[in-house]
KELUMVO-689705 format. One record per residue (C-alpha): residue number from 1; residue in one letter; x, z, y. Coordinates in Angstrom, 2 decimals. Each point is the difference from the previous one (the first is absolute). Layout:
% residues N
<pt k="NUM" r="a" u="X" w="Z" v="Y"/>
...
% end
This chain:
% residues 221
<pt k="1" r="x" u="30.24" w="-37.49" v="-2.80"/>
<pt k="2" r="x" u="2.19" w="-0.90" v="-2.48"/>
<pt k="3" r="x" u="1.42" w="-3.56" v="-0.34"/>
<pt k="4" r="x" u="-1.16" w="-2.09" v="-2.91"/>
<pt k="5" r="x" u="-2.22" w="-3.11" v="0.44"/>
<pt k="6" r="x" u="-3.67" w="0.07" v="0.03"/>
<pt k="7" r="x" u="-1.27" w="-0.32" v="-3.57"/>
<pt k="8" r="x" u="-2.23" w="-2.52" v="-0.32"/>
<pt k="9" r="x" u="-3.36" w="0.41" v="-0.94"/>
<pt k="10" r="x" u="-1.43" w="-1.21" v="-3.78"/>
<pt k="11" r="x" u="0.58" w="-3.05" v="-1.15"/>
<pt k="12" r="x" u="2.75" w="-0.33" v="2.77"/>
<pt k="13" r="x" u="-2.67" w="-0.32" v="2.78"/>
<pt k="14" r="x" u="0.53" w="1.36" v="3.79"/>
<pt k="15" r="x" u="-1.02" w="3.58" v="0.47"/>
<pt k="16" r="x" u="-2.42" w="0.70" v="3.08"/>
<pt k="17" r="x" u="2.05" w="3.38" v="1.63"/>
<pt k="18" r="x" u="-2.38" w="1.21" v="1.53"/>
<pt k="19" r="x" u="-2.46" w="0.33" v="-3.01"/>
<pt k="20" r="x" u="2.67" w="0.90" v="-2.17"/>
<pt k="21" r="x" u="1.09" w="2.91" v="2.39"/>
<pt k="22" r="x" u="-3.31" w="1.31" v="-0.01"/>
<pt k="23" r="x" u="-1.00" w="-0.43" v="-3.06"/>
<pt k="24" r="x" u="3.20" w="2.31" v="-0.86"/>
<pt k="25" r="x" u="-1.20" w="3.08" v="2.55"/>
<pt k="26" r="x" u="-3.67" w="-0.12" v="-1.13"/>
<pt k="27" r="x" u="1.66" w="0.76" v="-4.02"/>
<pt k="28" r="x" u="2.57" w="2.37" v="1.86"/>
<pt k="29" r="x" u="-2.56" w="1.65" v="2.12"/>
<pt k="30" r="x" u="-2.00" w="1.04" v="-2.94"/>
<pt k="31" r="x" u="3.02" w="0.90" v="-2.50"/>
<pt k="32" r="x" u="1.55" w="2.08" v="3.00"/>
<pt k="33" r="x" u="-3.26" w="1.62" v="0.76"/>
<pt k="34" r="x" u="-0.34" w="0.61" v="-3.31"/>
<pt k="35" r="x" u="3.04" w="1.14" v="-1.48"/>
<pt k="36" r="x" u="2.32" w="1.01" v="3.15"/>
<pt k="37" r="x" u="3.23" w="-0.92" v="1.04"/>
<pt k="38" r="x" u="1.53" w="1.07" v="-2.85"/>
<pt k="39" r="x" u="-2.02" w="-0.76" v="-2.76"/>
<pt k="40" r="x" u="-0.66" w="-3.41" v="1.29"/>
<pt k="41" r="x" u="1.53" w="-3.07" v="-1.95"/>
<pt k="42" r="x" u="1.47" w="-3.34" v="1.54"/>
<pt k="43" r="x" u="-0.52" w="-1.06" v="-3.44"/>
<pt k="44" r="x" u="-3.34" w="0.75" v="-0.52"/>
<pt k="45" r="x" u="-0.93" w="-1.21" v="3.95"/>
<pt k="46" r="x" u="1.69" w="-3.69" v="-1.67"/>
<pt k="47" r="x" u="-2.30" w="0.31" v="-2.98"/>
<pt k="48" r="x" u="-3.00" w="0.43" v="1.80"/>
<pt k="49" r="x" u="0.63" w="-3.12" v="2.38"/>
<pt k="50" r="x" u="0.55" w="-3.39" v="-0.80"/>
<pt k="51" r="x" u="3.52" w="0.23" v="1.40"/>
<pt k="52" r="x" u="3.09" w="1.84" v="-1.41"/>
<pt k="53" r="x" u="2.16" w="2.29" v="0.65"/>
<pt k="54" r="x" u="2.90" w="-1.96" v="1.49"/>
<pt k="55" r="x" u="-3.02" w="-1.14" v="2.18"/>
<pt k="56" r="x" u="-1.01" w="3.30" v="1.29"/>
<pt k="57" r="x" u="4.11" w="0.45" v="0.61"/>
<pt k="58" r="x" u="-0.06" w="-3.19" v="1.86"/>
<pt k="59" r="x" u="-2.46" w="0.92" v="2.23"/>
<pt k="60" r="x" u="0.16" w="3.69" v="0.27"/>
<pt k="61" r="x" u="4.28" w="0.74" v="-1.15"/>
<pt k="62" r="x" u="-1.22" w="2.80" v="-1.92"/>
<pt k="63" r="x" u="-2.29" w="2.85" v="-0.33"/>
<pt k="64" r="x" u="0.59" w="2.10" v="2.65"/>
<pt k="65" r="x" u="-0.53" w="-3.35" v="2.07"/>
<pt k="66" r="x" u="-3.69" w="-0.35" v="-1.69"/>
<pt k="67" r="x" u="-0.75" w="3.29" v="0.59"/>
<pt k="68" r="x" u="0.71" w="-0.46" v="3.49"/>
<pt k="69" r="x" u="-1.87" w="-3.17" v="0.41"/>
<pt k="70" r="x" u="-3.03" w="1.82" v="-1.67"/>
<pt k="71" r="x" u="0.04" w="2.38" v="2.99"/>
<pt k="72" r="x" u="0.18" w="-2.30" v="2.44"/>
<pt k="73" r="x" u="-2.85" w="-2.30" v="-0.97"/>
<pt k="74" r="x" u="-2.14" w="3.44" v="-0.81"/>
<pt k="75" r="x" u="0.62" w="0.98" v="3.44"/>
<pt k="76" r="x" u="-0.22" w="-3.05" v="1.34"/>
<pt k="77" r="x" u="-3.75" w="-0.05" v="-1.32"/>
<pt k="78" r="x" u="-0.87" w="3.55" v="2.04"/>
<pt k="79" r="x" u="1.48" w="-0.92" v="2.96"/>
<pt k="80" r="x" u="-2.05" w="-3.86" v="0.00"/>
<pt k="81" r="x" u="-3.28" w="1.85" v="-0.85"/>
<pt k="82" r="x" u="1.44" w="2.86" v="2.81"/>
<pt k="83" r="x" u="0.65" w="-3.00" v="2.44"/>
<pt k="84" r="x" u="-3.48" w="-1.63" v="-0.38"/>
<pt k="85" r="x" u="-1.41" w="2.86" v="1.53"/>
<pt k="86" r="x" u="-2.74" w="-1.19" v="2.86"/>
<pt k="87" r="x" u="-0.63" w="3.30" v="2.08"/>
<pt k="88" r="x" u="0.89" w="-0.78" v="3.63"/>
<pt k="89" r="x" u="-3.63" w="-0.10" v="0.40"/>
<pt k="90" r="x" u="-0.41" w="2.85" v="-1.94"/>
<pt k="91" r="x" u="-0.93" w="3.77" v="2.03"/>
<pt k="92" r="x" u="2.99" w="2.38" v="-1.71"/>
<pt k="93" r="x" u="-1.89" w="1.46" v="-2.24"/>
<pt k="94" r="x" u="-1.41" w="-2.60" v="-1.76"/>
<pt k="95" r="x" u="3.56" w="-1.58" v="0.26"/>
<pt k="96" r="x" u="1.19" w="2.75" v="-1.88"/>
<pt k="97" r="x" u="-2.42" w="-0.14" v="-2.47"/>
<pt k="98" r="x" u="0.39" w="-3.84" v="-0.67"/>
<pt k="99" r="x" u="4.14" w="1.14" v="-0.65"/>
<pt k="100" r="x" u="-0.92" w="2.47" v="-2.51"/>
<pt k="101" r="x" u="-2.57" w="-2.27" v="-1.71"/>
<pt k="102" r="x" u="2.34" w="-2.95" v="-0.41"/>
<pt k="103" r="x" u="2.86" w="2.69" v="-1.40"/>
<pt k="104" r="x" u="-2.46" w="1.45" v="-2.59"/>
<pt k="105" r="x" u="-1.33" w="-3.40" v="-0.92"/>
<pt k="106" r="x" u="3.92" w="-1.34" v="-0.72"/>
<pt k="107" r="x" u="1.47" w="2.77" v="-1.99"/>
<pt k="108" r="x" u="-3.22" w="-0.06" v="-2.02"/>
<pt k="109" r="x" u="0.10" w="-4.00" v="-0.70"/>
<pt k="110" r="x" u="3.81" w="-0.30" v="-0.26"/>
<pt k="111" r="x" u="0.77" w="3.35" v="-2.35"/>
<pt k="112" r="x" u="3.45" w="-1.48" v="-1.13"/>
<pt k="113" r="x" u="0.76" w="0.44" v="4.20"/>
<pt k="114" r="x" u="-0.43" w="3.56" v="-0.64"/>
<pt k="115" r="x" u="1.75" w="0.47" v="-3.29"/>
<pt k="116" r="x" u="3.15" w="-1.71" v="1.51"/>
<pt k="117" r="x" u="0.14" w="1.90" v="2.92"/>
<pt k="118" r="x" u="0.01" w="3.49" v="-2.57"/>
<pt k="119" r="x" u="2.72" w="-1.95" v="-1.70"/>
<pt k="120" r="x" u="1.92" w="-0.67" v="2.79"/>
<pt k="121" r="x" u="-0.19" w="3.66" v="1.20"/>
<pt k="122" r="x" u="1.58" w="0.56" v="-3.03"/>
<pt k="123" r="x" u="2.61" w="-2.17" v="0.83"/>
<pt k="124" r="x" u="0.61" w="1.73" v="3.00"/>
<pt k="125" r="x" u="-1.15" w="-3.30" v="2.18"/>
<pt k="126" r="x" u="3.11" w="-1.45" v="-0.61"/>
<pt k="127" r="x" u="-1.00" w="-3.83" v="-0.64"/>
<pt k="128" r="x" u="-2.04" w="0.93" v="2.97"/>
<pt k="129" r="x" u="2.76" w="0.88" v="2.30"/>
<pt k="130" r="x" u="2.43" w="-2.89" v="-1.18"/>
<pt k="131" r="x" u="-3.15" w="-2.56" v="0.88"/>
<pt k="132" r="x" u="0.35" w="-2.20" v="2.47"/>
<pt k="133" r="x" u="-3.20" w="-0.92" v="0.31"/>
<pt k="134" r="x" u="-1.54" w="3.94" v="0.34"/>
<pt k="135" r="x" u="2.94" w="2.66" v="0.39"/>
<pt k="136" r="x" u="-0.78" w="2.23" v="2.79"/>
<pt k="137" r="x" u="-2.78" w="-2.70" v="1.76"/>
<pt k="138" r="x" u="-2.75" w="2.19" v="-0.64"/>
<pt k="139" r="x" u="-3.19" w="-2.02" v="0.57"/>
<pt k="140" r="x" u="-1.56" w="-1.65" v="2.50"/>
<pt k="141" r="x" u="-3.68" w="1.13" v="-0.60"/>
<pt k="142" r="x" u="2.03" w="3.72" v="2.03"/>
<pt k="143" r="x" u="-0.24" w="-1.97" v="3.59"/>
<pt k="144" r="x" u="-3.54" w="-0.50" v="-0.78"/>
<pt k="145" r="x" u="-0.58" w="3.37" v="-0.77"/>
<pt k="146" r="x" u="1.92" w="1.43" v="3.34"/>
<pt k="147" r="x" u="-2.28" w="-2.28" v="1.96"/>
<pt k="148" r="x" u="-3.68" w="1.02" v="-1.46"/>
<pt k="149" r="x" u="1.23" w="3.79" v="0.39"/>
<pt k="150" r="x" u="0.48" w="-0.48" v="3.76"/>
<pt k="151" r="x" u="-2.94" w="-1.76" v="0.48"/>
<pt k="152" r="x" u="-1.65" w="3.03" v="-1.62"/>
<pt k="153" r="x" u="1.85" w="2.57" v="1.87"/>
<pt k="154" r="x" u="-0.99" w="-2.26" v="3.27"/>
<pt k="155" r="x" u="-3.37" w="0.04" v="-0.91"/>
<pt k="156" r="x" u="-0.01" w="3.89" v="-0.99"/>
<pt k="157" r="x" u="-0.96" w="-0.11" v="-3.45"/>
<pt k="158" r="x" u="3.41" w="0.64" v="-1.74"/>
<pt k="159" r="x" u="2.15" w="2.58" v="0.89"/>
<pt k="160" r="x" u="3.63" w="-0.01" v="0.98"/>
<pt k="161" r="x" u="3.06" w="0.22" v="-1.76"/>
<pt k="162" r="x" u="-0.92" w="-2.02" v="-3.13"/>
<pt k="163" r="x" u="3.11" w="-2.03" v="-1.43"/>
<pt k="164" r="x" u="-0.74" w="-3.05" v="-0.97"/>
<pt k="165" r="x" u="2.53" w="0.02" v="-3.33"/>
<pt k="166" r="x" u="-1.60" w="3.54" v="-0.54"/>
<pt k="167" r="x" u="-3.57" w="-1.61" v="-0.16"/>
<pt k="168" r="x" u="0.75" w="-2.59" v="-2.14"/>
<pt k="169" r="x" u="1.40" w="2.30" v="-2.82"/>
<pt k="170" r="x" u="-3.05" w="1.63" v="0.42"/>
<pt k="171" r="x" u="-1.88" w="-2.98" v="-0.83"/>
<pt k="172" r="x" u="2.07" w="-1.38" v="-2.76"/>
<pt k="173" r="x" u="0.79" w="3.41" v="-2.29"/>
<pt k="174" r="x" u="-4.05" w="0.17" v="-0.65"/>
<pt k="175" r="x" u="0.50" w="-3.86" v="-0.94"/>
<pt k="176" r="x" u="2.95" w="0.60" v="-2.35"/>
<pt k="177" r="x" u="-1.36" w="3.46" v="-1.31"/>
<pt k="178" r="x" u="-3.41" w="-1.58" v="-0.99"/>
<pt k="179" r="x" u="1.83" w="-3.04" v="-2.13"/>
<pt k="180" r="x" u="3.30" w="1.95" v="-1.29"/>
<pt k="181" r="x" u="-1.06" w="3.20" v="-0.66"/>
<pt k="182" r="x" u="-3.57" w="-1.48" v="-1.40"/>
<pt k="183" r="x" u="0.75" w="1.10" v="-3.53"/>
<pt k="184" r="x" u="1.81" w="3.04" v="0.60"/>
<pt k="185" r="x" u="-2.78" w="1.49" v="2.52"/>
<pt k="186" r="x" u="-2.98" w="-1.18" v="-2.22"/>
<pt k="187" r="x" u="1.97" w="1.85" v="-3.32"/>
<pt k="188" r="x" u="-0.23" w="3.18" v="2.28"/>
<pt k="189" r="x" u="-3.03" w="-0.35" v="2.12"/>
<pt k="190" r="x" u="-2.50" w="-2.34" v="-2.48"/>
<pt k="191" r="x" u="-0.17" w="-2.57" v="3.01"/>
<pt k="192" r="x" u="0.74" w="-3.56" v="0.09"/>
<pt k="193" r="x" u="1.46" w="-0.73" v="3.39"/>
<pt k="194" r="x" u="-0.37" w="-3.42" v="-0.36"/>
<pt k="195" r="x" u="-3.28" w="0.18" v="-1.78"/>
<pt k="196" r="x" u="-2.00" w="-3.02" v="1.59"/>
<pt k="197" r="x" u="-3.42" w="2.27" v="0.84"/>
<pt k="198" r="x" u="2.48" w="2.29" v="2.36"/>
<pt k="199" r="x" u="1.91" w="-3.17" v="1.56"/>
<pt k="200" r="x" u="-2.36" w="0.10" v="3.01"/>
<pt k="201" r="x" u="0.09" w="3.79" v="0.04"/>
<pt k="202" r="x" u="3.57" w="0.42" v="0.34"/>
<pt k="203" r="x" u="0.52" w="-2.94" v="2.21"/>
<pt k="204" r="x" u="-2.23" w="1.54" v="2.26"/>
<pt k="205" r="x" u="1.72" w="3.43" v="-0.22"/>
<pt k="206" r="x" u="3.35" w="-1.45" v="0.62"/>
<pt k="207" r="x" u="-1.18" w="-1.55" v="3.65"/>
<pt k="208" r="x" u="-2.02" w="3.42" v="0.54"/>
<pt k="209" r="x" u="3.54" w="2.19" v="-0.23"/>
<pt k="210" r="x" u="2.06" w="-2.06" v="1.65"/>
<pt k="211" r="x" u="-2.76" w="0.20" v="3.13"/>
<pt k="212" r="x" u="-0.55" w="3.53" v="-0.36"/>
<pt k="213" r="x" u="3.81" w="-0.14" v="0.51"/>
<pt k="214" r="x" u="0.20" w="-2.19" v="2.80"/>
<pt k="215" r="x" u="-2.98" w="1.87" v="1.84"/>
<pt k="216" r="x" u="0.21" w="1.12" v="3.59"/>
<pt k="217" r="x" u="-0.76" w="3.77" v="0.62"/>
<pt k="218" r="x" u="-2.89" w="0.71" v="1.55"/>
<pt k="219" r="x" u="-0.34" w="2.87" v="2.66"/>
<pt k="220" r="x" u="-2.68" w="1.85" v="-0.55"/>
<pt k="221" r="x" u="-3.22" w="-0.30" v="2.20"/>
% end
């Protein structure tokens, strides 16, 4: 944070912080999603705001900063929609379905989310590491998972040994394949991923593999 006043907004009127704050990471959001870490342009986030750049240094001390606060709130958004999750009274396998659904149904609606994470990977997760806020926290929606698999391992239907990290890369590759590779896979393959008369298909898929996963063997007879 560097340590120059707070501008004041047009006409020498009060600035709301919190609006002005976000009103910076939704332009940043979608000029980092769209042009990476490197291409992206403090300059250009000030010209598409009503703020300035000296604001966005106010608030943020720099690029790096934004970029970092772009994370955070990105994740932030997973993890709420993660933590909303009703499936105590859920049996595990429609549990597990219900986490798959509300992954596939999030990467699809917030894109950007996936774009950033590819960009950050790039990075080598370095904003991520320095974070405060995310680091090495994982997320929270993993103690929910470890509980539904030993319900379904108490209950017989999913079989032993299944890591709960493990499981929920399973889950979110085929949610990050489907929006980042979209263009790339439907150049090769002629098929949208993302095309809205397969959305039902592949959601359904998704929760079908990751049960066929999970799935208790069966002894024969």
């Amino acid at each position: 944070m560097t340590s120059v006043e707070e501008p004041a907004g047009p006409g020498g009127r009060p600035r709301d912080p919190a609006r002005t704050r976000a009103e910076i990471l939704d332009v940043a959001t979608r000029e980092f999603a769209r042009a990476g870490y490197e291409g992206a342009r403090v300059d250009e986030i000030a010209a598409r705001t009503r703020t300035t750049k000296r604001m966005i240094y106010y608030y943020f001390g720099g690029k790096e900063q934004l970029f970092t606060a772009v994370l955070e709130r990105a994740y932030g958004l997973i993890r709420d929609a993660e933590q909303q999750l009703d499936v105590e009274r859920l049996d595990p396998v429609a549990a597990i379905r219900r986490l798959a659904e509300v992954t596939f149904d999030h990467c699809e609606r917030h894109p950007d989310f996936v774009r950033l994470v590819g960009i950050e990977n790039v990075q080598g997760a370095g904003h991520l590491a320095a974070s405060g806020r995310l680091g090495r926290t994982g997320s929270p929606v993993l103690d929910v998972i470890r509980r539904v698999l030993a319900a379904g391992r108490d209950s017989g239907v999913f079989r032993a040994g299944v890591d709960a990290v493990d499981l929920y890369a399973v889950i979110t590759s085929f949610c990050f394949f489907r929006v980042a590779n979209r263009h790339t896979f439907g150049t090769l393959f002629g098929r949208d991923l993302m095309d809205p008369a397969q959305r039902a298909h592949y959601r359904a898929m998704l929760s079908d593999m990751v049960i066929a996963y999970l799935a208790a063997e069966r002894t024969p007879g």
